[in-house]
C-alpha positions as CSV (number, residue, x, y, z in Angstrom):
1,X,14.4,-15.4,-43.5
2,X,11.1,-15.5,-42.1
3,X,7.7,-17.0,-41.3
4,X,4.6,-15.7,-42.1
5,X,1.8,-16.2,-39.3
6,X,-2.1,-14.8,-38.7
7,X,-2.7,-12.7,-35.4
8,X,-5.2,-10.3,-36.5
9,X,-7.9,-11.5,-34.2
10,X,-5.8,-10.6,-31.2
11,X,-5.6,-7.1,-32.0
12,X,-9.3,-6.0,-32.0
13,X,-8.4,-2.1,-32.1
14,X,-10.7,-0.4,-34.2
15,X,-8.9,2.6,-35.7
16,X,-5.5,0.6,-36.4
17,X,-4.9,-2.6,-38.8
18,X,-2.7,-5.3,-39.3
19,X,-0.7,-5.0,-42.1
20,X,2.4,-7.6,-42.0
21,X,3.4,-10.0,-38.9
22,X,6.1,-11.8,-39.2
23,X,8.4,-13.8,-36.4
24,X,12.0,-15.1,-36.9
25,X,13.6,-18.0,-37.3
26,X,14.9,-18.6,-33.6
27,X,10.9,-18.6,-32.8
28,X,11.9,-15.6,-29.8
29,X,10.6,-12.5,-31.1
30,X,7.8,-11.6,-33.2
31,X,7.2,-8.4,-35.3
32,X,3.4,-6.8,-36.3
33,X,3.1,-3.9,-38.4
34,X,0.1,-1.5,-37.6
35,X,-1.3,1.6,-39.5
36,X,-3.8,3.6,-38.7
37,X,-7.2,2.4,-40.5
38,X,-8.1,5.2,-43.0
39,X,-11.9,4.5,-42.7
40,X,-11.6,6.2,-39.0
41,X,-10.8,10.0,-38.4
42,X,-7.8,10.4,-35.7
43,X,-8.8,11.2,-32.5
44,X,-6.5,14.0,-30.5
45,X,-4.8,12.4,-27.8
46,X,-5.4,15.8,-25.6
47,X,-9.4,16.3,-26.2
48,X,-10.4,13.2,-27.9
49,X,-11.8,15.0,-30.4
50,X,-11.6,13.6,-34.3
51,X,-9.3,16.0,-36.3
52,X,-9.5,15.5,-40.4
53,X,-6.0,17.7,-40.6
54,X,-2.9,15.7,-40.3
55,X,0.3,17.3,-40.0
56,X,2.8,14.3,-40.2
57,X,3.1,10.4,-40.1
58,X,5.8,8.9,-37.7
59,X,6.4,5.3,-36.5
60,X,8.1,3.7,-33.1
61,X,8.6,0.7,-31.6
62,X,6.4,-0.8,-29.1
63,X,5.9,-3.8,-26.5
64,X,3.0,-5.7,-26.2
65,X,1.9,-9.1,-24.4
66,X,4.2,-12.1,-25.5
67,X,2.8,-14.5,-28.3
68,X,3.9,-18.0,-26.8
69,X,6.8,-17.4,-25.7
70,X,8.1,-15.0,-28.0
71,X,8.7,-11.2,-27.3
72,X,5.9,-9.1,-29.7
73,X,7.4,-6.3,-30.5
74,X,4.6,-3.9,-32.5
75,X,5.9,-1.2,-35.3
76,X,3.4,1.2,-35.1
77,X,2.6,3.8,-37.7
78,X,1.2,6.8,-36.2
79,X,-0.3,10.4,-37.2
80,X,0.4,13.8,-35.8
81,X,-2.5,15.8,-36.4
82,X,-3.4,19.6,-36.4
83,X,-6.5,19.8,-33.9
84,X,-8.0,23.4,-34.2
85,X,-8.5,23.3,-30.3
86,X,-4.6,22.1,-28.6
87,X,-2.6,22.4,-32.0
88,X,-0.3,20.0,-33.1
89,X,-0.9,16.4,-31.2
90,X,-0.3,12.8,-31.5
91,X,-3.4,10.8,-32.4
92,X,-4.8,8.6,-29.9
93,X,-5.0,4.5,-31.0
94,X,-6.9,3.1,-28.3
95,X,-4.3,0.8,-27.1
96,X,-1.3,2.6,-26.3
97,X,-0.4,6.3,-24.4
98,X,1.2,9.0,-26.4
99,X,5.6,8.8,-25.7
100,X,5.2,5.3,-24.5
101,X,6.6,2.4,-25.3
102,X,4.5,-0.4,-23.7
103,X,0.9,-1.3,-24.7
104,X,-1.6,-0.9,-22.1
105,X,-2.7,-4.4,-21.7
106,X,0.9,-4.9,-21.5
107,X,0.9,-2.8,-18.6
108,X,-1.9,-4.5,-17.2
109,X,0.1,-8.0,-17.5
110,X,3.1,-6.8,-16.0
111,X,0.8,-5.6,-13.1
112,X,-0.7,-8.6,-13.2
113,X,2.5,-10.6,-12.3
114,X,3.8,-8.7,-10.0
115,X,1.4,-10.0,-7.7
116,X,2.4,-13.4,-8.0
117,X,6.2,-12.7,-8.6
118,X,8.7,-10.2,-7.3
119,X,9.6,-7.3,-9.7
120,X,12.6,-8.6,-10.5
121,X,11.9,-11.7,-11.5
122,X,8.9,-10.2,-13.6
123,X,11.7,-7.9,-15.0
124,X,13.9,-10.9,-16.0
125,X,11.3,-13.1,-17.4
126,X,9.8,-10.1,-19.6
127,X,13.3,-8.4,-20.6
128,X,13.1,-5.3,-19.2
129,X,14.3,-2.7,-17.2
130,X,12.9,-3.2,-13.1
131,X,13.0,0.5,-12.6
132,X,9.9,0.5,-15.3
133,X,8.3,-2.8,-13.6
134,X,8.3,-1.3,-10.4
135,X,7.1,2.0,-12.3
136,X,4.4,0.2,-13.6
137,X,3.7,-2.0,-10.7
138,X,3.0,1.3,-8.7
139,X,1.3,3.0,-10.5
140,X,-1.4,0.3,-10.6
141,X,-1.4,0.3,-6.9
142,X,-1.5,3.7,-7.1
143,X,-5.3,3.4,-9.2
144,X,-6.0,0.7,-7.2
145,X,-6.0,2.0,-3.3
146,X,-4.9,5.9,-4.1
147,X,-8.4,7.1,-4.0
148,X,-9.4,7.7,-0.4
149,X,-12.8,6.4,0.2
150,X,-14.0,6.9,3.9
151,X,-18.0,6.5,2.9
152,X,-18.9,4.2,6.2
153,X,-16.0,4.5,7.6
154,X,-17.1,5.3,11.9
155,X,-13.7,3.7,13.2
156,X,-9.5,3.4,12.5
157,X,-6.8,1.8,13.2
158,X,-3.6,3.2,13.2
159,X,-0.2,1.2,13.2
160,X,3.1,1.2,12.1
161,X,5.4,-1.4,10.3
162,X,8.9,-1.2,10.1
163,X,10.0,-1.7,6.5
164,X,13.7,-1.8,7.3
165,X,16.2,-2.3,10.2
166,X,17.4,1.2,11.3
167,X,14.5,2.3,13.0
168,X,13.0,3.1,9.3
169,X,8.5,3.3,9.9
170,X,5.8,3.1,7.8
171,X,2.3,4.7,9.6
172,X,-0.6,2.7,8.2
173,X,-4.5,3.9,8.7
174,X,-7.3,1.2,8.4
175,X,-10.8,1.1,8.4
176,X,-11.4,-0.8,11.8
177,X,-14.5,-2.8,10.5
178,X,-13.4,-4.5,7.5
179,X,-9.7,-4.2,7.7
180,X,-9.2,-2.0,4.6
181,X,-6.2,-0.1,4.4
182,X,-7.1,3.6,3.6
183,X,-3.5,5.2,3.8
184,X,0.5,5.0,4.2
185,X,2.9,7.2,4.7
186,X,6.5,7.8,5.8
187,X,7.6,7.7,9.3
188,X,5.8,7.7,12.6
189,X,5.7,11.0,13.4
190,X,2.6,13.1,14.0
191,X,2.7,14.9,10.9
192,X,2.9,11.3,9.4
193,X,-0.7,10.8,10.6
194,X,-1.3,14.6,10.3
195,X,-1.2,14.7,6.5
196,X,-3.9,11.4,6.5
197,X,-6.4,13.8,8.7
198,X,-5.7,16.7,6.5
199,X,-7.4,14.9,3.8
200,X,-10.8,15.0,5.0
201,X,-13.2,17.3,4.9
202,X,-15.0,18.3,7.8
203,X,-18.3,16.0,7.4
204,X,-15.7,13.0,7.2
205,X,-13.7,13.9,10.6
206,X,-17.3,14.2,12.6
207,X,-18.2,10.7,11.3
208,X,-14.9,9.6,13.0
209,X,-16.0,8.2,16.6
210,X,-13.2,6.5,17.4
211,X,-9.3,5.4,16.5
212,X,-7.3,2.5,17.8
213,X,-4.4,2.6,18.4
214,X,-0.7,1.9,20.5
215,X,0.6,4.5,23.4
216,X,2.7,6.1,21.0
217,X,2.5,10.2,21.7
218,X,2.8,11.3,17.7
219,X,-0.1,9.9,16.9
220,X,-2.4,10.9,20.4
221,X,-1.2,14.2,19.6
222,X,-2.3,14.0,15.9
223,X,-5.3,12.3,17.1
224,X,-6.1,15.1,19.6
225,X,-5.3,17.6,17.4
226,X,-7.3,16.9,14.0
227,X,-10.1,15.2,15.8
228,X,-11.0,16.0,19.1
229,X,-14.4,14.8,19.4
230,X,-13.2,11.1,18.8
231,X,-12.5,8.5,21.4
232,X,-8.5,7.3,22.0
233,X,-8.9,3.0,22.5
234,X,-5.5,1.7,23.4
235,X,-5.2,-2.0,22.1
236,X,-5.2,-4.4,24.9
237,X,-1.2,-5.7,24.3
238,X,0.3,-2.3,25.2
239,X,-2.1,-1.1,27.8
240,X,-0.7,-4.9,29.6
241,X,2.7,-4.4,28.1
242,X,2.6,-1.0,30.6
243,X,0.8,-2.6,33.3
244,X,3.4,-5.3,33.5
245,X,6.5,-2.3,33.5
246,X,4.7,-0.7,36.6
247,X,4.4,-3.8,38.5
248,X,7.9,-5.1,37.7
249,X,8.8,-1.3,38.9
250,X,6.8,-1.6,41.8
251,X,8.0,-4.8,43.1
252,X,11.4,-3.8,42.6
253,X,11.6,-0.7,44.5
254,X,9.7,-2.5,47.6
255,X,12.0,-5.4,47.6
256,X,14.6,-3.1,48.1
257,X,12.9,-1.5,51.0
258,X,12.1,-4.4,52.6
259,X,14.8,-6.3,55.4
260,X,15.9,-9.1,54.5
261,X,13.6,-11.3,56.7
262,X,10.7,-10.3,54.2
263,X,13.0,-10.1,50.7
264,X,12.2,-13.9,50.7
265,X,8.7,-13.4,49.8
266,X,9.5,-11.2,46.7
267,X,11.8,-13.8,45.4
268,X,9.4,-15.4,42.0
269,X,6.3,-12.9,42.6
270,X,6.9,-11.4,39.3
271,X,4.6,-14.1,37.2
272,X,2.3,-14.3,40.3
273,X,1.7,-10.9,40.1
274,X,1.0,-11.0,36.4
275,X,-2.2,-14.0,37.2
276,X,-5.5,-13.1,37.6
277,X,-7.3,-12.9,40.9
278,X,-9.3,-16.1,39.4
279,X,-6.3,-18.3,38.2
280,X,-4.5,-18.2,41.5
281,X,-3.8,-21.3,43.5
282,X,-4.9,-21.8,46.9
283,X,-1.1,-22.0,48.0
284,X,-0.6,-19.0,46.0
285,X,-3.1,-17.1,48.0
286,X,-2.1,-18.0,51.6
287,X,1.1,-18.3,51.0
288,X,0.4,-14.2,50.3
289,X,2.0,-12.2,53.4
290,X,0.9,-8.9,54.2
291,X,3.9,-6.9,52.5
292,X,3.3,-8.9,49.5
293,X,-0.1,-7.5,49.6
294,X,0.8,-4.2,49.7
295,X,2.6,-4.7,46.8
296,X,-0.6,-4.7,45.1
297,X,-2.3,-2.0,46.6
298,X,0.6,0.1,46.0
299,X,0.5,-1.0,42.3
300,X,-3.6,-0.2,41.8
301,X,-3.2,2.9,44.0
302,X,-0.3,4.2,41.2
303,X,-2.3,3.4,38.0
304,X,-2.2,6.6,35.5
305,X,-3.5,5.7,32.7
């Protein structure tokens, strides 16, 4: 048993009709039955072009966006027609992909929620599979951000995330100005980055003045490589990061070449060191003996980069 209910003006699809909807008695799952409406010519899901030849009529089940909270499940009666241009083809409704099983505006809800909610929680909620969440889920990220649009673009950014322990890298390219994300891929490598610069046409990689980035070699050499005439900026944290290495290097290797009536002074430089010139006490600068002055000089004089 049964209950009759209206829903007609939530299906504004012009070539199909309601023709029974009906939900059941536990108020969980609703059932809509849609023909095609005979005053429209199918279209050919291939060419889009209206066909008057049909060669059979076939009906599946499909998913669309819940009523309430009840599942709406949609029978759909549907034409395979004879188009004189790709042959035989399913006809195209206007609101759901040939061999699929969810509407599009389904799609488009699921997408929808996954940006609030993780995919399997959307999965649970929705009763369904979280391989075809996630499925769905990319592919709208995929139409979202898989065009690569560089128009503007004079500067980048390249980083890399880890998206797992293991050592396991993502390389990430941005558009320096407005902190767009143009492109991901696998790894760190320089063919990681390589495949990005591979991408752009000649025009795009002259536009290219500069790209930030960390002191890792894969991508200076990708850099180098796919655009020469760009500049290599370092971010400030690694170029200090290095600096700090080659003074902590430096001042170990001269305390042990000093005797031990100088070692004294070596003992707590390593912070002092690190200060600028400018944020150094006035015990801290004549309490500064001569070879802990050379320290310094030594460190400047050894500067590579």
């Amino acid at each position: 048993m049964s209950t009759r209910i209206k829903v007609n003006a939530f299906f504004p699809f012009c070539r199909v009709k309601i023709t029974d909807q009906r939900v059941n008695n536990q108020l969980d799952q609703v059932l809509i039955k849609i023909e095609p409406n005979q005053r429209y010519l199918p279209v050919c899901s291939n060419c889009q072009q209206k066909v008057r030849l049909i060669h059979s009529y076939n009906v599946r089940l499909v998913r669309d966006i819940p009523i309430m909270q009840a599942k709406t499940v949609l029978k759909v009666y549907y034409r395979k027609v004879r188009c004189p241009i790709c042959g035989n083809r399913v006809e195209d409704l206007g609101f759901v992909k040939h061999g699929e099983r969810l509407t599009e505006r389904f799609k488009r809800f699921i997408a929808d929620l996954c940006q609030i909610m993780t995919i399997k929680d959307v999965a649970d909620w929705l009763d369904l599979d979280w391989k075809t969440v996630k499925q769905i889920h990319k592919q709208y990220l995929k139409e979202q951000v898989g065009n690569l649009d560089l128009q503007g673009v004079r500067i980048l950014a390249v980083d890399e995330i880890s998206i797992r322990k293991g050592h396991k890298y993502l390389t990430i390219v941005i558009d320096f100005e407005t902190g767009r994300i143009l492109w991901t891929n696998k790894d760190r490598k320089t063919k990681s980055l390589g495949e990005f610069f591979s991408l752009l046409s000649e025009e795009e990689k002259k536009r290219i003045q500069a790209v930030a980035m960390d002191m890792w070699d894969p991508y200076i050499k990708a850099v180098k490589e796919y655009l020469p005439n760009a500049r290599i900026v370092f971010d400030q944290f690694h170029v200090v990061k290095e600096y700090s290495k080659v003074i902590d290097s430096i001042r170990i290797s001269e305390f042990k070449a000093a005797d031990k009536e100088h070692q004294k002074y070596f003992k707590g430089t390593k912070y002092l060191l690190l200060k600028n010139q400018e944020n150094l006490r006035e015990k801290d600068k004549r309490g500064c003996p001569r070879t802990f002055r050379a320290i310094i000089v030594k460190f400047f004089s050894s500067l590579t980069y």
